[in-house]
C-alpha positions as CSV (number, residue, x, y, z in Angstrom):
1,X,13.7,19.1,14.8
2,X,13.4,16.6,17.7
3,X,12.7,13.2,16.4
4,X,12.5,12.1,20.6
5,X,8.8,13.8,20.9
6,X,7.3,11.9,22.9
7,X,3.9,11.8,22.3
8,X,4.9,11.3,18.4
9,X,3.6,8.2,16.8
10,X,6.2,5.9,15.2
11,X,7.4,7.6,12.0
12,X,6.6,11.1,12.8
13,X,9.2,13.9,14.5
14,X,9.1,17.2,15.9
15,X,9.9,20.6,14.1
16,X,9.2,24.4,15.6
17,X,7.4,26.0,12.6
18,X,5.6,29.3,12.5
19,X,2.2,29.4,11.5
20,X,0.5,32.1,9.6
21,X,-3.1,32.2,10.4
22,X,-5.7,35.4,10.1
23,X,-3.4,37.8,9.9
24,X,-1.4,36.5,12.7
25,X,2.1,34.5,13.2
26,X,2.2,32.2,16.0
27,X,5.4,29.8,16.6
28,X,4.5,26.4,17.1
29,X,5.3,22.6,17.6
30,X,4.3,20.5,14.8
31,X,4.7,16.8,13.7
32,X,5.8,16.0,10.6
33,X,6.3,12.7,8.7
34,X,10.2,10.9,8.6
35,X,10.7,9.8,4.9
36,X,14.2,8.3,4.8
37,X,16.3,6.1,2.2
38,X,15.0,2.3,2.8
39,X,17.6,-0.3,1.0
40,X,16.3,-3.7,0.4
41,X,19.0,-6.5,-0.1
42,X,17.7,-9.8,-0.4
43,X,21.2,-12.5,0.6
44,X,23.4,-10.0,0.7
45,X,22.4,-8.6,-2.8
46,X,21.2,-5.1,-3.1
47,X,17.7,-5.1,-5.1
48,X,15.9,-1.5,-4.6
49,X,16.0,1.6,-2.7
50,X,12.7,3.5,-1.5
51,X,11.8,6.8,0.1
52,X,10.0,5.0,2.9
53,X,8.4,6.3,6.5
54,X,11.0,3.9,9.1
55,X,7.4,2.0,10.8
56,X,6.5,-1.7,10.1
57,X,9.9,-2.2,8.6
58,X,9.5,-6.0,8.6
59,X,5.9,-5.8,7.0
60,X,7.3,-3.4,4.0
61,X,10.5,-6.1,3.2
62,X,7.7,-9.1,3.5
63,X,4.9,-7.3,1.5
64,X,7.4,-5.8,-0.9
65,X,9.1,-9.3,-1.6
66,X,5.5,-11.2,-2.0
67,X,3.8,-8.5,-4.4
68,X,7.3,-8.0,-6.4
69,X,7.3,-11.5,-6.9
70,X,10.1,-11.8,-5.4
71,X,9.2,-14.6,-3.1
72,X,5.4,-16.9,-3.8
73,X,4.6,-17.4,-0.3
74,X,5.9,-16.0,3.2
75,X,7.8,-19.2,4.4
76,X,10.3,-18.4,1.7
77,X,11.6,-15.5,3.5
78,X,13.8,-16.8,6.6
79,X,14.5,-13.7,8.0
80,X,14.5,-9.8,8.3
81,X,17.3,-7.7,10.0
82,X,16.9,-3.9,10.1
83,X,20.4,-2.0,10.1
84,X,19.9,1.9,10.5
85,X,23.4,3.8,9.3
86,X,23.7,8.0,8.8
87,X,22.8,7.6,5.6
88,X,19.1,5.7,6.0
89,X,18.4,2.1,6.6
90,X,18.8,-1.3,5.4
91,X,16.9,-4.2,5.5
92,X,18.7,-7.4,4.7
93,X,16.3,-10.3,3.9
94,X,16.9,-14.2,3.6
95,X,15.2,-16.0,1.0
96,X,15.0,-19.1,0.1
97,X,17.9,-20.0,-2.6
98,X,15.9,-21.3,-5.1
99,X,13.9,-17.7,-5.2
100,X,16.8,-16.1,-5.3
101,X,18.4,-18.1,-8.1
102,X,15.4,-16.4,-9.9
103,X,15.9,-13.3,-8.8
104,X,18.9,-13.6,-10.3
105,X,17.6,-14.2,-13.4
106,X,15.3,-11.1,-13.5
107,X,17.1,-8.8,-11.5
108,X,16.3,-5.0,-12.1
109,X,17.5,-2.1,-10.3
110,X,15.3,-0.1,-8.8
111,X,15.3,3.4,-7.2
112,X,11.8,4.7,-5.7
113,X,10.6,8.1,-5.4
114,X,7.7,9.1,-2.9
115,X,5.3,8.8,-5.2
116,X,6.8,6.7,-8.3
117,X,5.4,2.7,-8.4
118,X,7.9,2.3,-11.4
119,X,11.1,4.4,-11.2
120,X,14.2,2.4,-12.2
121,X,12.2,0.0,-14.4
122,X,14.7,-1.1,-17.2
123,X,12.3,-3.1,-19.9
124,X,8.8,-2.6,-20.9
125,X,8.1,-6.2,-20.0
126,X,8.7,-5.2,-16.4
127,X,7.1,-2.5,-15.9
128,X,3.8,-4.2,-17.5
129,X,4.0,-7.7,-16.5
130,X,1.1,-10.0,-16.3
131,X,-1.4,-9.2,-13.5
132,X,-2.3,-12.2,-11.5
133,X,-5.8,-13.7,-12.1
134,X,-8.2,-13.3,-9.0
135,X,-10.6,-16.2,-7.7
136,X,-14.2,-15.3,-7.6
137,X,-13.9,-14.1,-4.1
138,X,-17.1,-12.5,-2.0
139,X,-19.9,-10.0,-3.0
140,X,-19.9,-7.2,-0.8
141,X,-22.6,-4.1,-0.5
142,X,-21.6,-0.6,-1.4
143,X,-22.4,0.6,1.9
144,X,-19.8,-2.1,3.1
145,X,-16.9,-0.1,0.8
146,X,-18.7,3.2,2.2
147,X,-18.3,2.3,5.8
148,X,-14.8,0.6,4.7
149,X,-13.8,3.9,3.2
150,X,-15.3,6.2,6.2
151,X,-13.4,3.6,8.7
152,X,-10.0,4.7,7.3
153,X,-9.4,8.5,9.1
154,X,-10.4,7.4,12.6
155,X,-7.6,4.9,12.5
156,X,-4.6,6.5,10.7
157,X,-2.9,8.2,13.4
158,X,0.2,9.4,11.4
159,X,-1.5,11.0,9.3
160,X,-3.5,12.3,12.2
161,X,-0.5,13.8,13.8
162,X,0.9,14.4,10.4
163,X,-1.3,15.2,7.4
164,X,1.0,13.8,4.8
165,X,1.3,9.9,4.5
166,X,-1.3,7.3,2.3
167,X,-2.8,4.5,3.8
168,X,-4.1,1.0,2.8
169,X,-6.5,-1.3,5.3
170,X,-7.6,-5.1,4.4
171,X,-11.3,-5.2,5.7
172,X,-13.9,-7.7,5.9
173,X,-16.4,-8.1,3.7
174,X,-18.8,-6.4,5.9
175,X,-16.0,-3.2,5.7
176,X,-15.1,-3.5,8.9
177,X,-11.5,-2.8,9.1
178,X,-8.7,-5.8,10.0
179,X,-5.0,-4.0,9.5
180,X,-4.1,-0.7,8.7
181,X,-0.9,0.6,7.5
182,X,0.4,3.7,7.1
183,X,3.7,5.4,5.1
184,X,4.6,8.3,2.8
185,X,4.7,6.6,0.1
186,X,0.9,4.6,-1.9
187,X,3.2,1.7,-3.1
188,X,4.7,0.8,0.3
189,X,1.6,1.7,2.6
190,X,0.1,-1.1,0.4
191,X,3.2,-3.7,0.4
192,X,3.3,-3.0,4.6
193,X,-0.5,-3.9,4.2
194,X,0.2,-7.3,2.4
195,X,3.3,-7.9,4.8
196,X,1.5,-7.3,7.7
197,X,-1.2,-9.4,6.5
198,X,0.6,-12.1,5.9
199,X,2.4,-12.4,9.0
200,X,-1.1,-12.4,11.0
201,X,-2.0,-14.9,8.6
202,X,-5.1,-13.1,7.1
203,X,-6.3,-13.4,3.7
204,X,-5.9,-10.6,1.4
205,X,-9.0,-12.6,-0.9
206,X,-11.2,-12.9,1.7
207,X,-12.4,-9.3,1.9
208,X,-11.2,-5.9,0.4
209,X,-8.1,-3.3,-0.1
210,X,-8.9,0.0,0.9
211,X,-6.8,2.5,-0.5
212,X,-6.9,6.4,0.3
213,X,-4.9,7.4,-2.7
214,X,-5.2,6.5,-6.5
215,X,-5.3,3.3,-8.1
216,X,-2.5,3.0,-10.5
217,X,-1.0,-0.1,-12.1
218,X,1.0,-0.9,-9.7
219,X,-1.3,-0.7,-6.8
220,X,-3.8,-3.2,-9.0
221,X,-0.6,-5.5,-9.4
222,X,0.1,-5.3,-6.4
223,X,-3.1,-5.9,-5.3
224,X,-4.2,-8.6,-7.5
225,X,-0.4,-10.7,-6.4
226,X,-2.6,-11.2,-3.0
227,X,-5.8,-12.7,-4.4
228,X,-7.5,-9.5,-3.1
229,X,-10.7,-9.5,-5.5
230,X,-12.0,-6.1,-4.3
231,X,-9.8,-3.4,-4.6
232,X,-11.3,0.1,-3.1
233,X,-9.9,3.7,-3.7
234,X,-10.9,6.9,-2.3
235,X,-9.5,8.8,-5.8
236,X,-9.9,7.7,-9.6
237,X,-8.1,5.2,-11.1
238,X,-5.9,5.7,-14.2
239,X,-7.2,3.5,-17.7
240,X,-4.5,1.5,-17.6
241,X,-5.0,0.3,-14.0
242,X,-8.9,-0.4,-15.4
243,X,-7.8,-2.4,-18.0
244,X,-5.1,-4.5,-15.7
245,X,-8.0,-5.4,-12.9
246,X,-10.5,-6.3,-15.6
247,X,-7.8,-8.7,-17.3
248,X,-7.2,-9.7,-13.5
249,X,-10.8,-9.9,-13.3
250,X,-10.9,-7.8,-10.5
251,X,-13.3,-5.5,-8.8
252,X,-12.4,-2.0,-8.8
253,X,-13.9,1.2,-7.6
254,X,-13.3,4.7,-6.9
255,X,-14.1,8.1,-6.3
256,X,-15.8,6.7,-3.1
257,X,-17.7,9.5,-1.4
258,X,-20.4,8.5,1.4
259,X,-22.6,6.4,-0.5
260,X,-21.4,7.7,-3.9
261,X,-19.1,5.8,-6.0
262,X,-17.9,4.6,-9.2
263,X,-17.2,1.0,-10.7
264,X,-15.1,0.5,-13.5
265,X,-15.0,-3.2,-13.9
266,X,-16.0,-6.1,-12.3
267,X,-19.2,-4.7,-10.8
268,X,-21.1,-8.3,-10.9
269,X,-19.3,-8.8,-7.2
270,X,-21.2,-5.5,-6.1
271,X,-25.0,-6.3,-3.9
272,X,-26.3,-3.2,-5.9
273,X,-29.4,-1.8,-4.8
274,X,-31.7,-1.9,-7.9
275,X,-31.6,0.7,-10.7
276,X,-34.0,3.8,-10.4
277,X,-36.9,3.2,-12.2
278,X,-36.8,5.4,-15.7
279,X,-39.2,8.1,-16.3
């Protein structure tokens, strides 16, 4: 593997593979997707450790620290210093003291997998803690969530190149796409999102979170920690992840497919063209 391609987008690499096709073996270069060990310490205290792709680095410690709960707002986190080692990388982030005092004080450890929201969890509380309430936000169309949804391949280029990485976009209420990230893992494709966000200074509330995978608890957590109000996945979500955006009083939708979709809660915020009349 040559991790120097050059015409490989920032956490891809280069392997010679051998691809089987018709009947017939041809040896090829491909690109795959890096997933390495990501340690977060927050003041020199170590809090979690993710399978993460190494892109937008500084977005995944902000957006990580702000959905966690970590931090409330983004001037509470001073600084963010990327140390790569042999054995993956860490990312040291400065805090303001009094957030850390509460970390402190709810302090969990936590080891992520690639596609695990809550590995390492140690209480129940944790894992389901109260989802943030939601202001009323906009109403948006369908075909908006359509053409946010159809807007997502055309920009992903990792998973372009790669064909194995999520991705999560903040767009306008119109759909039209504003930031894009990208990464192996649902969870941090969507806590790059929020970091990235952030740092741009764009509201997460303003518009909606497109998601190409599921939408599990955590991603609705997650989610609703922004103020985002419309949260928009390509797949189902699970019943638990219905019941945490209703309480958050959330929009959520899935199964998007051209013009088809589903709502499972919160559909007043949806410009719905009107019903089919009945037979």
């Amino acid at each position: 593997m040559d991790p120097r391609a050059p015409d490989a987008p920032p956490g891809a690499a280069a392997a010679e593979v051998l691809s089987l096709h018709a009947g017939q073996a041809l040896a090829r270069r491909d690109l795959l997707c890096e997933e390495v060990p990501v340690a977060l310490e927050f003041n020199g205290i170590s809090h979690a450790v993710m399978l993460a792709t190494p892109a937008d680095l500084e977005d995944f410690a902000l957006g990580f620290a702000l959905t966690e709960g970590i931090v409330e707002h983004p001037g509470e986190v001073f600084d963010i210093a990327a140390e790569a080692s042999a054995q993956g990388i860490t990312l040291r982030v400065d805090i303001a003291s009094r957030r850390l005092q509460a970390l402190k004080l709810r302090r969990r450890s936590l080891a992520g997998r690639t596609g695990c929201g809550l590995c390492g969890t140690d209480s129940l509380d944790q894992a389901l803690r109260p989802v943030a309430p939601v202001g009323t936000g906009q109403r948006v169309e369908p075909a908006a969530l359509a053409r946010a949804v159809a807007a997502l391949r055309p920009l992903q280029a990792l998973f372009a190149a790669t064909g194995s990485v999520h991705a999560a976009a903040l767009c306008g209420a119109d759909g039209r796409p504003l930031l894009l990230r990208e990464d192996v893992g649902r969870h941090n494709a969507l806590d790059k999102l929020v970091g990235g966000a952030a740092r741009g200074g764009l509201d997460a509330g303003a518009g909606l979170i497109v998601i190409s995978s599921r939408a599990s608890i955590e991603m609705v957590q997650k989610a609703a920690s922004t103020g985002c109000t419309v949260l928009a996945a390509v797949s189902a979500p699970t019943a638990l992840a219905v019941r945490a955006a209703a309480q958050a009083g959330m929009t959520l939708v899935g199964r998007i497919r051209g013009q088809d979709m589903v709502v499972y809660c919160g559909a007043w915020r949806l410009q719905a063209p009107p019903a089919a009349p009945g037979p």
